[in-house]
N, C-alpha and C positions, 0 to 999 in steps of 0.2 A: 658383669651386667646382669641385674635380676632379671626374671622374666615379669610374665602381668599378672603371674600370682603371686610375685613376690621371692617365687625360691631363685637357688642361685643354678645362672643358664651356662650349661661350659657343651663347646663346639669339638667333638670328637672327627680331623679333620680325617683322619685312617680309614673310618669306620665310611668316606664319600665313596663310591665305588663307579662314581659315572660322572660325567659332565653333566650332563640334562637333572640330573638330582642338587648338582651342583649350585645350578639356576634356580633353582625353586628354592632352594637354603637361602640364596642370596636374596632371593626375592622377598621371602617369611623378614627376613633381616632387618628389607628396608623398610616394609611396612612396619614392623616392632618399634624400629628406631623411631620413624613417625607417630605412633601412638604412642609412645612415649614423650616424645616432644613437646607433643598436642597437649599430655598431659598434665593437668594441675594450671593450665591458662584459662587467662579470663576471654572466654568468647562470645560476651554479651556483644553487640552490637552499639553504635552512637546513639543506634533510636534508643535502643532500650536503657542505656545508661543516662539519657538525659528525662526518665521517666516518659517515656511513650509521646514524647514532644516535639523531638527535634530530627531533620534529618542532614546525614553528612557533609557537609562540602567534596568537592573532587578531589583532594587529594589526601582527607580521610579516606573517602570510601574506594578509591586506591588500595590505600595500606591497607583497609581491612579484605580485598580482594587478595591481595598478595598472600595477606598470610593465611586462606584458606587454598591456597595453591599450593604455597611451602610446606602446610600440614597433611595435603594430603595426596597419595599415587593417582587419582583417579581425577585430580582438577589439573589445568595447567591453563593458561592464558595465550592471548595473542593482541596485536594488535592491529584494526582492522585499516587503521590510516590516521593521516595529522587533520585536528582542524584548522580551519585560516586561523586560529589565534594559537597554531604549535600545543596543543593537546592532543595525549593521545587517544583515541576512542576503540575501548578494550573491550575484551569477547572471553569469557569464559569458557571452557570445554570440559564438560564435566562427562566419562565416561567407567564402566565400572573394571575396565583394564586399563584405564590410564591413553589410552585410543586420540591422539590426534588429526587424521587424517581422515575426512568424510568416506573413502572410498575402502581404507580400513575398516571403519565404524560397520560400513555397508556389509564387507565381507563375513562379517559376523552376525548380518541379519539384523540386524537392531537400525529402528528408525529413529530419526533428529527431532528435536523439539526446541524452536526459536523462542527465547522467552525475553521480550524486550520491553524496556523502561527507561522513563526520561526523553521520551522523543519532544513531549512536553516537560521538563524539566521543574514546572511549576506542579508539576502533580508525579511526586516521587515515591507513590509506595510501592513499586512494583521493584523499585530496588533497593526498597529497606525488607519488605515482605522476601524478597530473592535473598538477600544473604542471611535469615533467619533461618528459611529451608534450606539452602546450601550448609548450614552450621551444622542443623539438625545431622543432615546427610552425611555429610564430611569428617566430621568433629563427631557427635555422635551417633553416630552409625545409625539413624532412623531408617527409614523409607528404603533403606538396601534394595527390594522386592522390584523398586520401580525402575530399577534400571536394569533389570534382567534385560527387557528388549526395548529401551529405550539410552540415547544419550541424548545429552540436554545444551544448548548455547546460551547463555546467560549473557547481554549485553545491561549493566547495570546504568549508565549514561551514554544515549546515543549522541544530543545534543550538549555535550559536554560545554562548549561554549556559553549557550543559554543558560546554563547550570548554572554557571558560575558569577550569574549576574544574580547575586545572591540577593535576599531581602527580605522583609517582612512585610510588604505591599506589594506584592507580584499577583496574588489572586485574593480581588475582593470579598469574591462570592464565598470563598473558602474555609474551613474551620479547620487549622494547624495545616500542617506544620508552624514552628515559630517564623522558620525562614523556609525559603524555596525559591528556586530558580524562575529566570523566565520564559514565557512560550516559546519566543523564534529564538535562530541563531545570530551570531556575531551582525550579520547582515539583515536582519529581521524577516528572516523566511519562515515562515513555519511547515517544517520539516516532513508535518502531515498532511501535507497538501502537493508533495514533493516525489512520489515515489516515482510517475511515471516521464513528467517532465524532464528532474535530473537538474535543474540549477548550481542546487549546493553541494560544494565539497563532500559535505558529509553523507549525502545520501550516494554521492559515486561512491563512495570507498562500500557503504550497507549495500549496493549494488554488486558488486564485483564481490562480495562473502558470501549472500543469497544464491548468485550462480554458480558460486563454488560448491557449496553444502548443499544448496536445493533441500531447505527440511523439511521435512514431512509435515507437520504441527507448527502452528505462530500462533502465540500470545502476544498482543499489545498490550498492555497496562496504563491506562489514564483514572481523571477522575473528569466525569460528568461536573456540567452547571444545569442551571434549570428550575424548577419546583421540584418543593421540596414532598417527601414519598417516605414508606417503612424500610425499603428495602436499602441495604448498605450497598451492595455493588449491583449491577447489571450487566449486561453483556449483549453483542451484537456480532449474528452467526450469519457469513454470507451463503442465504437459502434462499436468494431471490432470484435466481436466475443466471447470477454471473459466472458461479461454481460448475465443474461437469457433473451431470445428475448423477451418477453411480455416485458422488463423492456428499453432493445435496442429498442422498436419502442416507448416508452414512451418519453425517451430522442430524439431521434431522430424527431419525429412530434410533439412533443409538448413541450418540457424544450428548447432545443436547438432556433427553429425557436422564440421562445415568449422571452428567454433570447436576441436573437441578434438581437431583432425588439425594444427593451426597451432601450438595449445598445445602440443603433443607435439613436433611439429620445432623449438619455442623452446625444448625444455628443461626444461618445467612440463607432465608428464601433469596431467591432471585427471579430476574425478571430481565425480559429483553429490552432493547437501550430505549430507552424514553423519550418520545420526542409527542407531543401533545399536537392536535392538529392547531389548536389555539396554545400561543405559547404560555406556560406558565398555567394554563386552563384543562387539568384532570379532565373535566366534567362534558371538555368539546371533543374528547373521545381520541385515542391516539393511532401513529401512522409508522411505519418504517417501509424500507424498500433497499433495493441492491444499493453498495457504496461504489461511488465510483474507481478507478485505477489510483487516480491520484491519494488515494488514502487506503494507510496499512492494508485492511485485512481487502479490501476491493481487491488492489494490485496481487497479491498473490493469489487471491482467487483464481484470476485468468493467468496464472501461473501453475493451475490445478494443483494448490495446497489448501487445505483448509486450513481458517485460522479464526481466532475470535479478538472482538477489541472488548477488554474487559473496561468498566467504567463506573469506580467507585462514585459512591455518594459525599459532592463538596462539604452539605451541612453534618454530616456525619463524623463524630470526634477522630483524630487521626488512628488513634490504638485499634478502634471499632476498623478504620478503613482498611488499616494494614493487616491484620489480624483476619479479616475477608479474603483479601489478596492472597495470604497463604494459604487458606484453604482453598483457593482458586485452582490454585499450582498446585498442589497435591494431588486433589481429584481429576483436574485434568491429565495428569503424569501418567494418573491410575489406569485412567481411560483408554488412554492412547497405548501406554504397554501392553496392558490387556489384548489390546486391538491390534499390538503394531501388524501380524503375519495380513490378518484382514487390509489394514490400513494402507500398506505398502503393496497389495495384488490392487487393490482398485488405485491407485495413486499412479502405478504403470500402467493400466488400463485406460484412464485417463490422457496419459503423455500419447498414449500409442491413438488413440482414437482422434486428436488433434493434430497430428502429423500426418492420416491416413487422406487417402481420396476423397474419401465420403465426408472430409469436413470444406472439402475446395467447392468453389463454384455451384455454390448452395445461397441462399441468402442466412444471414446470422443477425443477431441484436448484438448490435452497437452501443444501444443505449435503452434503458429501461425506466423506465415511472409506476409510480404506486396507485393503482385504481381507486377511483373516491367513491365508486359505487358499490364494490365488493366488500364486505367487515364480517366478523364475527363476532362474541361477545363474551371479554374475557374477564377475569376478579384481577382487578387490581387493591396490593394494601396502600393504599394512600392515608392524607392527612383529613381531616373538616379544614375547611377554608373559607372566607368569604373575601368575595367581590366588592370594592369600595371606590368610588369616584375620587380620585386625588384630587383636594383643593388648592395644591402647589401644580400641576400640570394638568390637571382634566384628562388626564388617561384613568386606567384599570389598574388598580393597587390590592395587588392578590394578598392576604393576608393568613396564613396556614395558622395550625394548632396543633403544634407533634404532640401535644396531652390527650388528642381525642383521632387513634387511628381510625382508619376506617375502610371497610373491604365494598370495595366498590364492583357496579358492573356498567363495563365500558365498551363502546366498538373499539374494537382496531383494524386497521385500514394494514394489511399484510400482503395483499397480492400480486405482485409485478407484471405490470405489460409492455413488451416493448411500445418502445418510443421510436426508436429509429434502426433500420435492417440496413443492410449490404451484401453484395454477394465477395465472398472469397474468393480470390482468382488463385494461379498458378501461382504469381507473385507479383510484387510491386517492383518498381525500376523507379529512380531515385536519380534524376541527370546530376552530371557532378557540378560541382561549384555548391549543392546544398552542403558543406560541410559538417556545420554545428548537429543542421540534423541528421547526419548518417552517425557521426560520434555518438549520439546520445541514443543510438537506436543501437550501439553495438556493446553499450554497459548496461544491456538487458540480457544479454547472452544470448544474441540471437545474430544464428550465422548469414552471412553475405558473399558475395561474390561480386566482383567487378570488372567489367569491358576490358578489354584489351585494345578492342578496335571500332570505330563506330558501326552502327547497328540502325537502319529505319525499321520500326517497330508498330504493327497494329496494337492498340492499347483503348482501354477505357481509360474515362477520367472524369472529371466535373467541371463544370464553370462556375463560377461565384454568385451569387446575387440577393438581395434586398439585404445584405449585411449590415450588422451595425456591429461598434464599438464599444466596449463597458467603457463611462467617462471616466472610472476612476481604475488605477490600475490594480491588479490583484496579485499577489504575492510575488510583484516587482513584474509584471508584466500585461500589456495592454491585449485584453482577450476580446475576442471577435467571436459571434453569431454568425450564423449566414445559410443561405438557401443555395439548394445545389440541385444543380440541371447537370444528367450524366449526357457526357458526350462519346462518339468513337471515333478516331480518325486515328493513320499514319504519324507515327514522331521520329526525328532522326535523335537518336543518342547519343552524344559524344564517347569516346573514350575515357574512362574512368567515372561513367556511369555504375551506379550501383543497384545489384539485382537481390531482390529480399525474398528468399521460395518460402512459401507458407506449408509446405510438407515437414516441419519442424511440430515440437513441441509446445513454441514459443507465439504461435501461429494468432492466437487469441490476444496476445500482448499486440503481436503487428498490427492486427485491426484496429488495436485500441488505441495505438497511436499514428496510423496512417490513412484512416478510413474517416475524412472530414468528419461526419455525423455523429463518430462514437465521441463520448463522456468524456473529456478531459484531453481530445487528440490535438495533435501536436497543432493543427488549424487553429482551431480556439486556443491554444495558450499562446497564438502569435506569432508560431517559428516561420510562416509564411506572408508576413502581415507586408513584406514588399511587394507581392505580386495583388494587394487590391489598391496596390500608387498609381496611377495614370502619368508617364511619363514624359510624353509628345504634346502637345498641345497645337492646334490651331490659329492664326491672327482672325478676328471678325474679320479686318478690312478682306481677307483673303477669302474665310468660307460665304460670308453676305453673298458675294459675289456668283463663288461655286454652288451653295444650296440654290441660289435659282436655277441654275443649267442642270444641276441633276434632278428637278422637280421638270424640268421642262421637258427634257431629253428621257426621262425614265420612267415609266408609269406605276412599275413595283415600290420605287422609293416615294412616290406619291401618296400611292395608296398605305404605305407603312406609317410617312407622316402624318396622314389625318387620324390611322389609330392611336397612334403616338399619342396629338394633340389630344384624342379623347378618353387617354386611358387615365386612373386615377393620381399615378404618379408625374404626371406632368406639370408642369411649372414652365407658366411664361415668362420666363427668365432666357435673355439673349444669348448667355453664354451657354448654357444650359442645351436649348435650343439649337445654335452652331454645332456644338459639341454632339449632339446626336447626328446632324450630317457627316461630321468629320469622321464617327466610328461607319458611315456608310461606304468610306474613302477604299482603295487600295491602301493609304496612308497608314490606316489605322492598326493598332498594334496588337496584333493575332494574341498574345500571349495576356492580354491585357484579364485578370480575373479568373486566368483557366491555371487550377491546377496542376502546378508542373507534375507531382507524380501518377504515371503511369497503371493502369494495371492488365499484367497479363493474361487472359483466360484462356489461351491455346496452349495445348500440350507440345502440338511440336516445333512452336517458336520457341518455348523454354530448350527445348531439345537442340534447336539451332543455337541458342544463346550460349550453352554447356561448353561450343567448342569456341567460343570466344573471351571466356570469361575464367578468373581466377580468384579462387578462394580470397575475401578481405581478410587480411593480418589485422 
């Protein structure tokens, strides 16, 4: 067997004088054998063999993941789970000892870095850009530097299904790929809207890997639609409020300014994610603000991870987009190793401050909005454009000229104020029979415990009111609005009630799906939409009857109906009408609109509950 300078290698076995030497012969061995294997193959990529054109199908880009695995000690694979149409959706591990296991990886100090593509499967550079830098890495030994203290997850297709509804009419607005996948999955979810809810298969199984790994760093990788601009990719850094601030001034002074100073000497200014206050209209000045849970980098925010949604430009040739994307992931890699010792004391500082006392029975934002009086004023490289009255529709037909860029100065609307607070209690309580929703609260990794025996509990809560309906449903479910009046009273708890303590990590996620008001909580996406049913009903012949006895016999119910009569929402409608005497009944159904979960704010009711209660499996 030569060696890699070509002389001839001979293994003197006499000369081993220890086992532990032994190991590291065999080790040198396998690595050799591997660079050798490696070499003299072709490890151009599909993109780059079809001329910067096309990207792989699933089960090319498979094989081409396999055989960066098989070439090298430091990559190996897994699979994170099936999707409804029996695909698997695979995860790369890329570490520079060959390191499988998060709590391995941990004991060597080196922080994770989530790096995912395809969630939108219609916008694939993030995993033609990923197996050009894994090549680099792997294959030719580039970037070594960046894994001193970092290891990397590389998820190349998450919506593998979407994927594979392959095609060349998948995204209009788009400039190449030839072919590409489509947005949703099998069921037409779209995956990015998906994180906190939990609907689809595929996002339990990316649920149950995130709590396993917990990584430090997330990259999302999409491509923007929109107006068209100079810049190839953008990116949106959650600095609005939702992140823990030790983690918001980390991004903010140090990831952000050093990512757009690296990106700028690569050749790709960039810029944060674009969103016009007038769509399509530069010139109406632009806005961002926190994302909510239900989308990538949102949800891990209140996971205290920083993450970025990176977001190429659609009109932008695919080689330009992909070719960005990897410079994306390099400097970011840079960043974060650089950083990891720093990264990982505030990332724990974070966990620990959300778990502490001082984050309970405080009030919090729930939900945030972007101030329209607040701006400052920044250079944008945009296009000239003009404005045209369409004589087929009578709208505004933006018309650009990527021939004549242009450095504009713009507002931007960047400020967050909350929208909506709550206070944190000890913990929520959860009566059982909510099934669907304790499951879906326990593929966040957040621990519970449950009754043993019933329990009458003081508790806060809310009741429902002036709700309305979205008419049309949103990613397969009917989401609800509504106004909320907190209440306190006494609840008896069944047995196999479930208790959710917010002295966790995870504490910020709980709010975010149990605290009606906040962004995307499980309220609004519906998981409660039986308790605003009315299920008793009254006969006229029967109340006609009874409203005049308790108009006659009660004078508080009299004097309520004349407000009644004169408040704005009344309608002189009979049934209407009865039906407000009957809610004045014993009849009427206590539970009718009031939010079954609970919340605890006494310390030593929790302390009472402890000995009733056991750990949920």
């Amino acid at each position: 067997m030569p060696d890699i300078c070509g002389k001839p290698f001979s293994l003197n076995l006499q000369a081993i004088p220890k086992p532990s030497i032994m190991k590291r012969l065999l080790t040198i061995l396998i690595i050799l054998n591997f660079s050798l294997f490696s070499h003299g193959q072709n490890w151009s990529t599909y993109y780059e063999n079809s001329g910067f054109k096309k990207t792989p199908p699933y089960l090319e880009t498979m094989e081409y993941m396999n055989r960066l695995v098989g070439a090298s000690p430091m990559a190996s694979a897994v699979s994170l789970g099936k999707s409804p149409q029996g695909r698997d959706i695979s995860m790369m591990i890329i570490d520079r000892d060959g390191l499988k296991d998060p709590q391995a990886i941990r004991a060597k100090g080196r922080v994770i870095v989530l790096i995912q593509s395809c969630i939108h499967p219609g916008e694939p550079e993030g995993k033609d850009a990923g197996f050009i830098f894994l090549r680099e890495l792997l294959i030719e030994k580039k970037h070594r530097d960046l894994l001193n203290k970092t290891s990397i997850l590389f998820i190349p297709i998450l919506n593998v299904d979407g994927h594979e509804r392959f095609g060349p009419y998948n995204r209009i607005n788009q400039n190449g790929p030839e072919e590409m996948g489509w947005r949703t999955n099998a069921i037409n979810l779209n995956l990015n809207r998906d994180f906190l809810k939990a609907d689809a298969a595929e996002m339990h199984h990316w649920l149950r890997m995130f709590n396993t790994w917990l990584p430090d760093f997330f990259m999302d990788i999409h491509t923007t639609d929109g107006a068209d601009y100079q810049y190839a990719i953008t990116y949106a850094a959650e600095i609005f409020g939702t992140l823990d601030s030790g983690l918001t001034r980390w991004m903010t002074n140090i990831y952000e300014p050093r990512m757009k100073d690296k990106m700028n000497e690569s050749g790709y200014p960039v810029f944060p994610y674009v969103q016009f206050r007038n769509w399509h209209d530069p010139r109406s000045g632009m806005e961002t603000g926190a994302a909510p849970p239900m989308i990538s980098q949102g949800y891990v925010a209140l996971q205290n991870r920083p993450g970025i949604l990176v977001e190429t430009h659609m009109l932008k040739n695919y080689k330009t987009r992909v070719e960005a994307t990897v410079q994306m992931i390099i400097h970011t890699l840079g960043i974060v190793n650089h950083q990891a010792d720093n990264l990982k004391t505030m990332i724990e500082m974070a966990d620990k401050s959300t778990a502490s006392p001082a984050f309970r029975n405080q009030e919090y934002t729930v939900a945030w909005k972007t101030s329209k009086t607040d701006s400052i004023m920044v250079d944008f490289l945009g296009y000239d454009y003009k404005v045209q009255k369409s004589d087929l529709t009578g709208g505004n037909w933006f018309i650009y000229d990527d021939t004549k860029p242009v450095n504009m100065k713009l507002p931007f609307f960047a400020k967050s104020i909350p929208a909506a607070t709550a206070l944190i209690p000890e913990a929520y309580i959860i009566p059982a029979g909510w099934d669907e929703v304790i499951s879906r609260i326990k593929l966040h990794g957040i621990k519970m415990d449950v009754l043993t025996e019933p329990a009458e509990i003081p508790v806060k809560s809310y009741k429902f009111r002036n709700y309305e309906f979205r008419k049309v449903p949103f990613e397969g479910r009917q989401m609800v609005k509504t106004g909320l009046t907190g209440i306190e009273e006494s609840r008896l708890f069944p047995a196999g009630s479930v208790v959710v303590p917010t002295n966790q990590r995870t504490a910020k996620i709980i709010a975010a799906i149990l605290e009606p008001a906040a962004s995307g909580s499980f309220v609004e996406w519906g998981f409660f939409n039986s308790v605003f049913e009315q299920k008793e009903y009254s006969e006229n012949y029967v109340m006609e009857k009874m409203a005049r006895e308790m108009l006659e016999t009660n004078p508080e119910i009299r004097r309520e109906y004349e407000a009644f009569k004169s408040s704005p929402e009344f309608v002189n409608d009979q049934w209407i009408i009865l039906n407000w005497f009957y809610s004045k009944t014993p009849y009427w159904d206590i539970n009718f609109l009031k939010y079954p979960v609970g919340k605890i704010t006494n310390a030593s009711t929790m302390n009472q509950l402890r000995k009733i209660s056991v750990p949920l499996e």
